[in-house]
Structure formats: C-alpha cells, structure tokens
MDAnalysis code that builds the backbone (N, CA, C; Angstrom):
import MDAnalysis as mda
import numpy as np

u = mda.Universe.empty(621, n_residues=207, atom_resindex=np.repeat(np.arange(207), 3), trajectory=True)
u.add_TopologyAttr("name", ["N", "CA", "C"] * 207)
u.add_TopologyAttr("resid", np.arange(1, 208))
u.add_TopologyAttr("resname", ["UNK", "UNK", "UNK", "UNK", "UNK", "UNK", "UNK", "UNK", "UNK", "UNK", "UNK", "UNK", "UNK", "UNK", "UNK", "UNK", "UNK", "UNK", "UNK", "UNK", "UNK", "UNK", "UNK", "UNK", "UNK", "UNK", "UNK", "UNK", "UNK", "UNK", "UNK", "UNK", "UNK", "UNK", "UNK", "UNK", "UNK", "UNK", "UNK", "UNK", "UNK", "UNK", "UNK", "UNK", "UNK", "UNK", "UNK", "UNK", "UNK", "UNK", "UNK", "UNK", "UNK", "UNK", "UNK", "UNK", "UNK", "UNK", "UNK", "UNK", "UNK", "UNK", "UNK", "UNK", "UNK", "UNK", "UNK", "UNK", "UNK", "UNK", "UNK", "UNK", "UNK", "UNK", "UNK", "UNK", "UNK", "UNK", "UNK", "UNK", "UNK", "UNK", "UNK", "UNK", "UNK", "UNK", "UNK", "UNK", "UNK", "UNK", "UNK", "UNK", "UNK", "UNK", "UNK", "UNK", "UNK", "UNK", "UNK", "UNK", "UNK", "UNK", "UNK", "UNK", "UNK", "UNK", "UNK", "UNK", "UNK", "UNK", "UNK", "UNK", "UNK", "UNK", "UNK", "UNK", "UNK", "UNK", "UNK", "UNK", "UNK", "UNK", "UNK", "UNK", "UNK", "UNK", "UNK", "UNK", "UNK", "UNK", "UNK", "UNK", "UNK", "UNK", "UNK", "UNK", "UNK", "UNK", "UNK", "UNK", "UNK", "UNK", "UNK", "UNK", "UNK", "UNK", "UNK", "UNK", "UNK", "UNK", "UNK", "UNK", "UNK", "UNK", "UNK", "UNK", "UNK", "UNK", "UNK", "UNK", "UNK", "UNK", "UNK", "UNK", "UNK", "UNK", "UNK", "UNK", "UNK", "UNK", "UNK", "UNK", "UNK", "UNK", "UNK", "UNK", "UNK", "UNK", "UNK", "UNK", "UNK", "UNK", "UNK", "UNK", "UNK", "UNK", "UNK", "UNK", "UNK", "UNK", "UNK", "UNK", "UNK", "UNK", "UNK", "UNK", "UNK", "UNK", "UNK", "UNK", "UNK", "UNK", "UNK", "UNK", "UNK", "UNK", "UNK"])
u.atoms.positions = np.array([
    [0.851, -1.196, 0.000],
    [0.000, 0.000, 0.000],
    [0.887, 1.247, 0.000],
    [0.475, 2.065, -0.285],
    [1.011, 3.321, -1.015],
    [1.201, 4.107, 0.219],
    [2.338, 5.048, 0.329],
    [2.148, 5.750, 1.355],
    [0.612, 6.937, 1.165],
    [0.338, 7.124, 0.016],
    [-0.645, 8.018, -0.113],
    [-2.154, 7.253, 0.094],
    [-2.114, 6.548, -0.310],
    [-3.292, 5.301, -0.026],
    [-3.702, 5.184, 1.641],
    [-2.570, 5.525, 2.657],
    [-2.438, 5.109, 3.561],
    [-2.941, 6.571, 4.352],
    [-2.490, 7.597, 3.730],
    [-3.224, 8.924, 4.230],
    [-4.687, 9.479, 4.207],
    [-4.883, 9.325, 5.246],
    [-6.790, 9.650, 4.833],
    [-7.067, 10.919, 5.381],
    [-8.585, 11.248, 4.486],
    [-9.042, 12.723, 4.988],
    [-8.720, 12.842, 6.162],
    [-8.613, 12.291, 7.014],
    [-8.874, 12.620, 8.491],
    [-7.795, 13.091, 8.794],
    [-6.619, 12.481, 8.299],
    [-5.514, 12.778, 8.620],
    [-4.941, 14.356, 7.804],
    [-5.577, 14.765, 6.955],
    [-5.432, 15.442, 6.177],
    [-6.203, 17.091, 6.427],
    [-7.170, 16.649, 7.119],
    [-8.406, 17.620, 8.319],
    [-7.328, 17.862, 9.430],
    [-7.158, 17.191, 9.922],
    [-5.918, 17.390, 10.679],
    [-4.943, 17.991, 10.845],
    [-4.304, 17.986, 9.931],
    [-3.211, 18.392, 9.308],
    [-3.475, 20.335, 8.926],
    [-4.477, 20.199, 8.319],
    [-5.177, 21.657, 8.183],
    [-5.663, 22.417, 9.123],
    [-6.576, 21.751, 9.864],
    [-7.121, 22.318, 11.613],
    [-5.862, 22.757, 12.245],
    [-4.251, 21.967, 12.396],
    [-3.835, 22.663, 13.345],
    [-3.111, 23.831, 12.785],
    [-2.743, 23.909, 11.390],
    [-2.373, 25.167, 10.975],
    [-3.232, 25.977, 11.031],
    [-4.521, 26.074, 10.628],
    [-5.392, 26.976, 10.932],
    [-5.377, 27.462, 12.464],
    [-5.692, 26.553, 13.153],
    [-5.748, 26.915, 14.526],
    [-4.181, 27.845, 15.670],
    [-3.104, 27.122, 15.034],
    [-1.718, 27.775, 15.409],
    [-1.272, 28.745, 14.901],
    [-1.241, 28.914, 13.270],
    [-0.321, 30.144, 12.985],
    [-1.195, 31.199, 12.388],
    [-1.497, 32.053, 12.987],
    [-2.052, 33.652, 13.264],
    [-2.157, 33.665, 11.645],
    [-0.733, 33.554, 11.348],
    [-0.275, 34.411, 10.181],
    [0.358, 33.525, 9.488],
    [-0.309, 32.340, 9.284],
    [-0.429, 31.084, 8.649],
    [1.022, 30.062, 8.423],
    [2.230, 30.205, 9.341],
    [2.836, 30.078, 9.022],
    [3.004, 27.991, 9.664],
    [1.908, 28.058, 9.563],
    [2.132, 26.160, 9.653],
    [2.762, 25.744, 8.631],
    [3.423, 24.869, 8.245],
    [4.026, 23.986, 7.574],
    [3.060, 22.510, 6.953],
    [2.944, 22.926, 6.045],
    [2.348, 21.146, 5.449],
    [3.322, 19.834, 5.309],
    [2.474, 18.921, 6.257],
    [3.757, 18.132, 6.336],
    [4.337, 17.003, 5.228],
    [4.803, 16.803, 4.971],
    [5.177, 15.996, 3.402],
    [3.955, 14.975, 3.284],
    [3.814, 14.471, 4.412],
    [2.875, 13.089, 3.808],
    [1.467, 13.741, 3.260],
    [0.769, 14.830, 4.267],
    [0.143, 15.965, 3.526],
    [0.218, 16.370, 2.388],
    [1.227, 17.066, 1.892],
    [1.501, 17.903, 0.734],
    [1.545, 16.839, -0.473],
    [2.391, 15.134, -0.173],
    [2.087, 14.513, -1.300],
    [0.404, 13.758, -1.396],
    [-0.391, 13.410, -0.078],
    [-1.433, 13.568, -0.333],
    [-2.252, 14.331, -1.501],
    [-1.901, 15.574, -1.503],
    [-2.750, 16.773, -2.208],
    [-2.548, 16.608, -3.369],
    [-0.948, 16.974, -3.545],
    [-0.290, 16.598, -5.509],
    [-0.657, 15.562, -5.977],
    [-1.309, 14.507, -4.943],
    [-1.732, 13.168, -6.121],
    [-2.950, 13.271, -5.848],
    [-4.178, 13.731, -4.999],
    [-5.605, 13.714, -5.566],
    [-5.827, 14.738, -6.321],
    [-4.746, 16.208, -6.666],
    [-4.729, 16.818, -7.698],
    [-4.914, 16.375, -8.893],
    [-3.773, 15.584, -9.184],
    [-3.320, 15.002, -10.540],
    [-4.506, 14.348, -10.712],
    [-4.703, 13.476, -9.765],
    [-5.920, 12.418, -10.209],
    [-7.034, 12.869, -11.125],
    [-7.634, 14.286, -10.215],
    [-8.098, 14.984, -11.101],
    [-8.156, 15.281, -12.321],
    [-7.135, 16.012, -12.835],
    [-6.907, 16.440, -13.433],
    [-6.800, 15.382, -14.531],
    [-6.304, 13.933, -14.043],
    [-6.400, 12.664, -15.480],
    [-7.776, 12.696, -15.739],
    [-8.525, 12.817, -14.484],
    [-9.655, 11.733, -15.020],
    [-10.843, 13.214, -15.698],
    [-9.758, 14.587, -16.438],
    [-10.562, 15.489, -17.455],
    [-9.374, 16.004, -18.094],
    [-8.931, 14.878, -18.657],
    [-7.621, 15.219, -19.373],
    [-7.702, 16.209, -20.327],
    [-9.131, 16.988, -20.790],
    [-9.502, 17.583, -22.003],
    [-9.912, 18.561, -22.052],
    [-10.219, 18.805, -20.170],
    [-10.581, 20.164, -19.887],
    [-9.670, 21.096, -18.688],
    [-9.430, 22.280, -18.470],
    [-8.734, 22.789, -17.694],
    [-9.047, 22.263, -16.136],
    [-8.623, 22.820, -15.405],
    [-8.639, 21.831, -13.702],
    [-10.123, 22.873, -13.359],
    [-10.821, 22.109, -12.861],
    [-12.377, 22.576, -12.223],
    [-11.999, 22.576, -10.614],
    [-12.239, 23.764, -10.033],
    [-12.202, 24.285, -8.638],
    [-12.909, 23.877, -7.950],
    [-12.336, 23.286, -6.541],
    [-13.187, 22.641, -5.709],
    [-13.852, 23.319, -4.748],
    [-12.842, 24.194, -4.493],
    [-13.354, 24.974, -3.518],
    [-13.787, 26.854, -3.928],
    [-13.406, 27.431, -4.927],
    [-12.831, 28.747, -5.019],
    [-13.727, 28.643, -5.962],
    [-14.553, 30.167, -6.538],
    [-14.761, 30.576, -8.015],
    [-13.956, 30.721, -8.694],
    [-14.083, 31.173, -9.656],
    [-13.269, 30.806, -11.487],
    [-12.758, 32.093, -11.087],
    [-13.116, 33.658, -10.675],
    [-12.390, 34.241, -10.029],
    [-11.533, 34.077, -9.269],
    [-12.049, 33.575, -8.120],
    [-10.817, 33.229, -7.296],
    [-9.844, 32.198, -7.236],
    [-9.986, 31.529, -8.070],
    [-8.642, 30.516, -8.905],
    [-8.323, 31.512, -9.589],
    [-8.736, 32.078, -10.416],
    [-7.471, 33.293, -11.289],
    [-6.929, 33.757, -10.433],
    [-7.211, 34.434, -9.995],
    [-6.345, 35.257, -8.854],
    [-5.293, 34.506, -8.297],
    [-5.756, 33.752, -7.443],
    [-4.702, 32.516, -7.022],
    [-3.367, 32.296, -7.553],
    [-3.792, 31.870, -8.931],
    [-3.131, 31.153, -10.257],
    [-2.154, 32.743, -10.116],
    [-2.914, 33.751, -10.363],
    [-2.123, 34.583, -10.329],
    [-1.392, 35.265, -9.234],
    [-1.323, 35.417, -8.105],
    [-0.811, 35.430, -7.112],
    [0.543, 34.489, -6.883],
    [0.289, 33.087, -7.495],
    [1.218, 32.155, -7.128],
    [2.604, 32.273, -8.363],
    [2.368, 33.028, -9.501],
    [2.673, 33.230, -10.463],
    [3.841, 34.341, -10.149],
    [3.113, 35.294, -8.927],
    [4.125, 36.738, -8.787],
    [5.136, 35.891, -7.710],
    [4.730, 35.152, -7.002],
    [5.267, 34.844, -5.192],
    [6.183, 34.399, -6.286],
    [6.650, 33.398, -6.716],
    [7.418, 32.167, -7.278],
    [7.146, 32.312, -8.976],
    [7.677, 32.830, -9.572],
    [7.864, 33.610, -10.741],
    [8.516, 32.376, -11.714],
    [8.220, 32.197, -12.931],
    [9.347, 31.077, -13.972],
    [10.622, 31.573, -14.085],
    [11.454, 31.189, -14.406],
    [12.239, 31.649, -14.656],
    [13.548, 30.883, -15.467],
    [14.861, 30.599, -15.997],
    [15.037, 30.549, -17.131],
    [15.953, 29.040, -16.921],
    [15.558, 28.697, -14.949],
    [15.875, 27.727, -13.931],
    [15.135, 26.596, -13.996],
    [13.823, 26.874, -14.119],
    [12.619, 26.082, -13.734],
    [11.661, 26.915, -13.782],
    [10.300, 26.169, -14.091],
    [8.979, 26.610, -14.157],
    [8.521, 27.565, -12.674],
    [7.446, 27.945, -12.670],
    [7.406, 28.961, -11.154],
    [6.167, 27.764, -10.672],
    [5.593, 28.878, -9.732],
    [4.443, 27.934, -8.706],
    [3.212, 27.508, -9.363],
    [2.992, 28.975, -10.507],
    [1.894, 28.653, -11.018],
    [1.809, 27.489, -11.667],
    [2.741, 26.829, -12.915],
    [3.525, 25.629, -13.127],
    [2.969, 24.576, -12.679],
    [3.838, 24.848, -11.146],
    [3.647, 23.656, -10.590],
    [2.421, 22.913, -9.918],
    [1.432, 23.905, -10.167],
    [-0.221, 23.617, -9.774],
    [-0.212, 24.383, -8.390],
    [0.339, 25.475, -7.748],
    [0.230, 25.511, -6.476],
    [-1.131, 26.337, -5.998],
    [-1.715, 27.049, -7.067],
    [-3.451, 27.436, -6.865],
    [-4.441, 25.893, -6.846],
    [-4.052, 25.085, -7.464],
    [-4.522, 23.519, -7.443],
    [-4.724, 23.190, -6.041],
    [-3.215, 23.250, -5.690],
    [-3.054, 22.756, -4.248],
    [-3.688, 23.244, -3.209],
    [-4.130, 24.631, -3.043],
    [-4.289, 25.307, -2.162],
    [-6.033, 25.445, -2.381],
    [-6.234, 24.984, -3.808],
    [-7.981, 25.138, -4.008],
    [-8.270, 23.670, -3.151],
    [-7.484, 22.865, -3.109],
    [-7.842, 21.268, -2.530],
    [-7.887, 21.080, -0.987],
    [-7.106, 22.093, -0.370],
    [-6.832, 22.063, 1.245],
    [-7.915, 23.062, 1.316],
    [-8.547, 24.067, 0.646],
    [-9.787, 24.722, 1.221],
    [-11.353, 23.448, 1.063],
    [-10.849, 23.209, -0.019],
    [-12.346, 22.215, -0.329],
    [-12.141, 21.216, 0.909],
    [-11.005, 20.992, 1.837],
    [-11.573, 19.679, 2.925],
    [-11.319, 20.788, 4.531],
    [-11.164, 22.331, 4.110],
    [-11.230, 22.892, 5.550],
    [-11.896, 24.123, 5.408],
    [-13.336, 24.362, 5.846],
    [-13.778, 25.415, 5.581],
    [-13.283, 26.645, 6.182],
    [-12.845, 26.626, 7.344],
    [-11.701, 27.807, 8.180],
    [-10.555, 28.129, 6.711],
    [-9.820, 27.315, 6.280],
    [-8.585, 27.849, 5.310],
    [-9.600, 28.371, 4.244],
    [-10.901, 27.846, 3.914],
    [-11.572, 28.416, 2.657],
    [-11.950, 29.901, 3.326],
    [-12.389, 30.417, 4.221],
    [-13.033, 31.477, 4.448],
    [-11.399, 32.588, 4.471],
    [-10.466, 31.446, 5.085],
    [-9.597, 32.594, 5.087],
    [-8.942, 32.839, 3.671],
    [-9.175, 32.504, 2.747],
    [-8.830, 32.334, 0.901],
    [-9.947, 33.765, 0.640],
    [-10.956, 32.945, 0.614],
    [-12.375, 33.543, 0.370],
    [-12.420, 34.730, 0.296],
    [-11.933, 35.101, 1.936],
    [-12.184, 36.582, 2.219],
    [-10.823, 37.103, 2.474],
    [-9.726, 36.719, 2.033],
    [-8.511, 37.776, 1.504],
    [-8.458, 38.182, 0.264],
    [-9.320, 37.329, -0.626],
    [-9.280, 37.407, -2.306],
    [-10.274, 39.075, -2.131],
    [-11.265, 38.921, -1.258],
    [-12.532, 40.196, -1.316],
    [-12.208, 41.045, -1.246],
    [-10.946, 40.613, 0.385],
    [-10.287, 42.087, 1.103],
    [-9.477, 42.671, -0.522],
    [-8.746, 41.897, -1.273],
    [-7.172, 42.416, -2.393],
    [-8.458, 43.105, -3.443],
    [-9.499, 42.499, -3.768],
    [-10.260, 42.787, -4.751],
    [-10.828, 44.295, -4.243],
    [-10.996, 44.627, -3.196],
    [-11.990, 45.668, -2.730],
    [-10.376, 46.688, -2.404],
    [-9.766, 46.676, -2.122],
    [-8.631, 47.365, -1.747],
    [-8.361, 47.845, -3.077],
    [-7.925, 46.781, -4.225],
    [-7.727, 47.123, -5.404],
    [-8.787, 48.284, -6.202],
    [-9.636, 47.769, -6.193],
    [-10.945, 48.724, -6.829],
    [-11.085, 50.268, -6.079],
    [-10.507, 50.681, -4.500],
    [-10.700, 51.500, -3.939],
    [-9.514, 52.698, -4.676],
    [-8.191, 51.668, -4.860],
    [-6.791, 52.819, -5.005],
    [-6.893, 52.872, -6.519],
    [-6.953, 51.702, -7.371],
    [-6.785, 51.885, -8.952],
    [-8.159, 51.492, -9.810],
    [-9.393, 51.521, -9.157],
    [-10.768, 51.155, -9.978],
    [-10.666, 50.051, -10.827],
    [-9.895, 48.941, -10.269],
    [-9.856, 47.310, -10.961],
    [-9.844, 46.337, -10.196],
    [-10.589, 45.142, -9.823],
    [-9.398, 44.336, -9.178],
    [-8.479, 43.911, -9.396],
    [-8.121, 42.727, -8.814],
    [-6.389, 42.491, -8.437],
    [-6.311, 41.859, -10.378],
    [-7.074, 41.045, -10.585],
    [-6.788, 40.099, -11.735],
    [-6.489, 41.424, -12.649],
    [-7.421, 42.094, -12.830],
    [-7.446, 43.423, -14.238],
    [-6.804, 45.013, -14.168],
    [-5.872, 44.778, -13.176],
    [-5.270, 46.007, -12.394],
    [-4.080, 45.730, -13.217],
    [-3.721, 46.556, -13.489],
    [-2.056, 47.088, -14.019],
    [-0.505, 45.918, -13.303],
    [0.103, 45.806, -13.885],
    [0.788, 44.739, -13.539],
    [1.978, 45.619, -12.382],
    [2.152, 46.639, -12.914],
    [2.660, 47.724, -11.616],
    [2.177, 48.167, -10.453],
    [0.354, 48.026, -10.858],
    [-0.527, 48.218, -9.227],
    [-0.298, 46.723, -8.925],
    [-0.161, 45.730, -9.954],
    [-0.492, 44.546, -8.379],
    [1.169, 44.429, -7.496],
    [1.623, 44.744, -8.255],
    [3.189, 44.390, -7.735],
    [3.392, 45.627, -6.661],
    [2.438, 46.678, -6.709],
    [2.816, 47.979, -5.546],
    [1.571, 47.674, -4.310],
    [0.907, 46.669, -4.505],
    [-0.322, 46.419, -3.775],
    [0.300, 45.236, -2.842],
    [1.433, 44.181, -4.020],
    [2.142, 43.443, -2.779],
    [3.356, 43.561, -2.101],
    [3.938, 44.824, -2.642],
    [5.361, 44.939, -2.019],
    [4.253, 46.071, -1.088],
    [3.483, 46.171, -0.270],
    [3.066, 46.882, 0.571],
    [2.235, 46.174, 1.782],
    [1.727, 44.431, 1.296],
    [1.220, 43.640, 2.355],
    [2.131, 42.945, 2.210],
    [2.988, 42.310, 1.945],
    [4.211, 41.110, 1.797],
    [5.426, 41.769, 3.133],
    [4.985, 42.609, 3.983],
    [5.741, 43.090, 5.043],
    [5.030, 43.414, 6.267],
    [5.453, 43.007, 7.222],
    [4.381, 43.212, 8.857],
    [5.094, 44.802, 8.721],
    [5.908, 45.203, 8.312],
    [6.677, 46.595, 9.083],
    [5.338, 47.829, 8.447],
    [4.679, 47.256, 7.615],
    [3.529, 48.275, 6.599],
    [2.214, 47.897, 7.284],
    [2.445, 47.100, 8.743],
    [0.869, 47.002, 9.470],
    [0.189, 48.113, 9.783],
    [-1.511, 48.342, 9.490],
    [-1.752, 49.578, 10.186],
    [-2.829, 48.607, 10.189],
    [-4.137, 49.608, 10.810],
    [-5.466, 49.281, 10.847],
    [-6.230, 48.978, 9.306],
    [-5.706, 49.932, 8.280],
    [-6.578, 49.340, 7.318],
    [-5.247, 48.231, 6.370],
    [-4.278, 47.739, 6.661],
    [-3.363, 46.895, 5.619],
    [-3.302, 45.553, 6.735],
    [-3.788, 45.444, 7.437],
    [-3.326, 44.262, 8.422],
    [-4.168, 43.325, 7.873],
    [-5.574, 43.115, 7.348],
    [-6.132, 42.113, 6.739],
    [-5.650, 41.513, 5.897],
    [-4.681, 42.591, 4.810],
    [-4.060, 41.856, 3.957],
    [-2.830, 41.403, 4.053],
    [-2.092, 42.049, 5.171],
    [-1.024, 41.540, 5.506],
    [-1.033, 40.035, 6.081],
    [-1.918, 39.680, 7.152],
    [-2.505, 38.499, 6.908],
    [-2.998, 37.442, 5.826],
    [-3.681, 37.942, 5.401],
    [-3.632, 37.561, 3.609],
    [-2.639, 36.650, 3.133],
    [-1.514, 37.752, 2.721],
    [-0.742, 37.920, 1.927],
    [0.138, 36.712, 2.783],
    [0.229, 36.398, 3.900],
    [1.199, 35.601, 4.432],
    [0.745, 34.221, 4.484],
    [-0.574, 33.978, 4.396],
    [-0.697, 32.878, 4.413],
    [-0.838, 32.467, 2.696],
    [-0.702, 33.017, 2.246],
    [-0.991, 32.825, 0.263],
    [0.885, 32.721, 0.154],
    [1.620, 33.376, 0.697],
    [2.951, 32.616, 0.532],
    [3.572, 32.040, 1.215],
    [3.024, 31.325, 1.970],
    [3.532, 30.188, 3.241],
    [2.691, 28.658, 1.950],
    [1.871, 29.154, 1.734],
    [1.054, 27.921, 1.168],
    [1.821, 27.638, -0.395],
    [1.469, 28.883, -1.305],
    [2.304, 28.647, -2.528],
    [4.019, 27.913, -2.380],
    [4.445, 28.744, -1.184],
    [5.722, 28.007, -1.233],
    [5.856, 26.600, -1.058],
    [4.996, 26.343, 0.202],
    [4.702, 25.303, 0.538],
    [4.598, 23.792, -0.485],
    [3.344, 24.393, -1.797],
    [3.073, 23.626, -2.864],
    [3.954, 23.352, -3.491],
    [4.920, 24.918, -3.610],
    [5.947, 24.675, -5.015],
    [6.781, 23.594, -4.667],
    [7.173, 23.881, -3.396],
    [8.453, 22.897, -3.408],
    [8.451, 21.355, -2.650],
    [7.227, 21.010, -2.422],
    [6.612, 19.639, -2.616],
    [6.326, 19.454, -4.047],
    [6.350, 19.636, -4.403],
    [5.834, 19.173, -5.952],
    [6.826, 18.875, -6.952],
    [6.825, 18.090, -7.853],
    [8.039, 17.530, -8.718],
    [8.721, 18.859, -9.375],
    [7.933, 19.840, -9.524],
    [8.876, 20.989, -10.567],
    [9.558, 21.393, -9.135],
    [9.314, 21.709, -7.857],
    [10.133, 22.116, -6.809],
    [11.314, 21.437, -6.220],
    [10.853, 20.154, -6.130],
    [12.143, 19.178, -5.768],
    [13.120, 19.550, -6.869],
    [12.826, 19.381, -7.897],
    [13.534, 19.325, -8.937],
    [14.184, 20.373, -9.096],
    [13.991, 22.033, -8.936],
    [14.446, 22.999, -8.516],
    [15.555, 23.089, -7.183],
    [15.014, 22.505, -6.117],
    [15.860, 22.435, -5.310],
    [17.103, 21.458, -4.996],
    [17.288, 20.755, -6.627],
    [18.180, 19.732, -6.513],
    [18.161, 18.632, -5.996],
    [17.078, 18.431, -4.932],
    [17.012, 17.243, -4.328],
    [17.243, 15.839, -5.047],
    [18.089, 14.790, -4.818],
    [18.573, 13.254, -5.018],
    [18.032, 12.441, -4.184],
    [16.693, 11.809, -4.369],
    [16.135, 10.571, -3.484],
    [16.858, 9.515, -3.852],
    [15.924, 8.516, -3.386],
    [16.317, 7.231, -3.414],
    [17.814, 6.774, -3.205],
    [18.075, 7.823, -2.173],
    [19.748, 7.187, -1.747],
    [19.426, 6.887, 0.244],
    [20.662, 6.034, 0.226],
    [20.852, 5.631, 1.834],
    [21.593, 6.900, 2.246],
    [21.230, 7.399, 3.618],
    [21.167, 8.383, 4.435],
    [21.200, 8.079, 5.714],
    [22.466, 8.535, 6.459],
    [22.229, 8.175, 7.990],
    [20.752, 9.496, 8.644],
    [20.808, 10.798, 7.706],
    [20.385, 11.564, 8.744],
    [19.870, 12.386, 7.185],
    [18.661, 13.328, 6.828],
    [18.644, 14.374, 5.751],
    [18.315, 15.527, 6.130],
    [19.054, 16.395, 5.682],
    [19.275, 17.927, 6.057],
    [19.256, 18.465, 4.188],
    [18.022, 19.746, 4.421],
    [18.078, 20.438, 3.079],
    [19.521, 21.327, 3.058],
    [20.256, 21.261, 2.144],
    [21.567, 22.380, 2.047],
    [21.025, 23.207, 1.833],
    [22.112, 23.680, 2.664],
    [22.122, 25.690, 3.153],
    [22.010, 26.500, 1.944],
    [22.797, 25.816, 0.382],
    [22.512, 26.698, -0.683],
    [20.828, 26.556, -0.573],
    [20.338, 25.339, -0.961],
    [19.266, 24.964, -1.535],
    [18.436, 25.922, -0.472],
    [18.080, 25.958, 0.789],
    [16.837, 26.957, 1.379],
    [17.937, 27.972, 0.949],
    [18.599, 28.814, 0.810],
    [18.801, 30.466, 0.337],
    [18.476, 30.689, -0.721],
    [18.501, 29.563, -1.677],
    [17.973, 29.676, -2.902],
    [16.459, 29.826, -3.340],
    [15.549, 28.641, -2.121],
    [14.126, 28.562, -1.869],
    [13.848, 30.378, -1.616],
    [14.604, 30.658, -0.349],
    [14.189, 32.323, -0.263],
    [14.477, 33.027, -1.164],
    [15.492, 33.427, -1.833],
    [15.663, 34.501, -3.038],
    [14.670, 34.240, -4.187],
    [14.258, 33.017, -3.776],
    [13.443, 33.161, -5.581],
    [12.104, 33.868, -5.636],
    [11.938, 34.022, -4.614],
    [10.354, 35.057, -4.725],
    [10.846, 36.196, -4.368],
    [10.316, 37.442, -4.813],
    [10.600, 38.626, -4.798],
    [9.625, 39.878, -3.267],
    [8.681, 38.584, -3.232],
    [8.368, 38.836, -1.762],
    [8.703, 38.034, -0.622],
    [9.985, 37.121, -0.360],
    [10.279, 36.442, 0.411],
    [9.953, 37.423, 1.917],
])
C-alpha cells in the first residue's frame, strides 16, 4: 500500500485544523505526507478530465485566477525552472480549502479584502489592475513593518498565500527538482543544504 493510499481525509483535516488553529499568520508547515497527499488527488483529477482545464473545488473561477495569479508573482518562472503557477500551487491550495472550511473562508475573504482594496486605489481588481498596481499592492502587504489598521487584513492575507504557494511549489516535482534534491539514496540523517533553502528564499521577490 502506497504511502498516499495510507493517508486519509482525516488525517489530512488534521493536518489543516492545526495550521489553521496555530499560525495567526499562517505560518504552519504542510507536512510531506500531507503535501504529497494533495499533488496526487490533484493530478488524479486532473487525469480523469484530461480535455478540460482543472475545475475548482473549492474557489470561483475568479478566485482561482487570482490565485493562479498570485502564485505566479510569489514564485515567478524563470530561465531555472517553471514557477508555482507551473507547478499547480493554486490547485493545491484550491484542494486544502475544499476539505477545511476555516482555510476556505480565510482564501475567500482575503481574495474580497485584495479585490476591494484594489478597486478602492486603482478602480480594478487584483486580476485586471495594471501589472505595476499589483506588484505595488504586494510589495506593501508582503511586510508586517507596513501594518496599520486598514493593511493588516491583507497583511494576513498575503502571508498565508505565501507560506502555502511556497509550501506547494516545493513539494511538488517541478520544486524538488528545482531544489536539486537526489532521493532514493541511503542516508544516515537528511538535512536540506544551506545553498538549496537560500535559494528557496531569493526566488520570490516577496520572500
């Protein structure tokens, strides 16, 4: 039996409840058996409509764009490897809301907060806004030091949308693969190299 076979919702509810419940500012960690959970009832998906684009489980067709696009700025392509969007990490993150309604409300209603913020400063939202307003909309929540009363929703936001994208990217085969990682070898002990996480941080431009 499969290690993924062997992971069940419950364990997977789990897994989501206590990040929800612990990090304020979303900074739980998905734990591998988790994260490969997700990338393979993704995929699954995605075989069994090999003909049509990926259908959202949890999010509107809005708020998968956004996503898609959000995960696109955090973790960018580049001339290294594919970026997050790539690697399905709006996929991933539409699949952990569809089994936790707490992570969906907090998706839900940061997409409203960026959309309504957006429409207030440049009369668009985030998806149809200028590629210079979205990039000045996140180099302004992508930092606690820019907290006030009206940016703290999104500063919240904004931290748990790149704790998660990162999260996806680099569980996922285009991320390993980015980060160099060599399985299937004997190991007394595994430690990620020190290049490989400095490298994980520099590659987003809102680390």
């Amino acid at each position: 039996m499969s290690e993924d076979d062997q992971f069940s919702r419950r364990d997977l509810l789990r897994n989501i409840g206590t990040s929800v419940a612990l990090a304020t500012y979303g900074a739980g960690v998905v734990t591998p058996s988790a994260a490969q959970h997700i990338h393979n009832a993704v995929a699954a998906q995605k075989a069994a409509t090999p003909k049509g684009p990926y259908a959202p489980k949890c999010f509107t067709a809005h708020e998968f764009a956004t996503l898609q696009k959000l995960s696109e700025l955090i973790i960018p392509a580049d001339d290294h490897s594919p970026g997050a969007r790539e690697a399905g990490a709006a996929e991933f993150i539409d699949y952990m809301g569809s089994n936790s309604t707490d992570l969906a409300e907090i998706f839900t209603g940061g997409i409203g907060w960026l959309d309504r913020e957006m429409q207030r400063r440049y009369e668009a939202d985030f998806l149809n806004a200028k590629p210079g307003q979205q990039i000045g909309m996140l180099d302004l929540i992508a930092y606690r030091k820019n907290e006030s009363p009206e940016t703290a929703p999104g500063i919240r936001f904004f931290t748990w949308v790149r704790n998660l994208v990162t999260d996806a990217y680099y569980t996922s085969p285009v991320g390993i693969k980015d980060l160099g990682y060599m399985g299937n070898g004997a190991v007394s002990e595994f430690k990620v190299p020190t290049e490989a996480v400095e490298y994980a941080l520099k590659r987003s431009p809102f680390a």
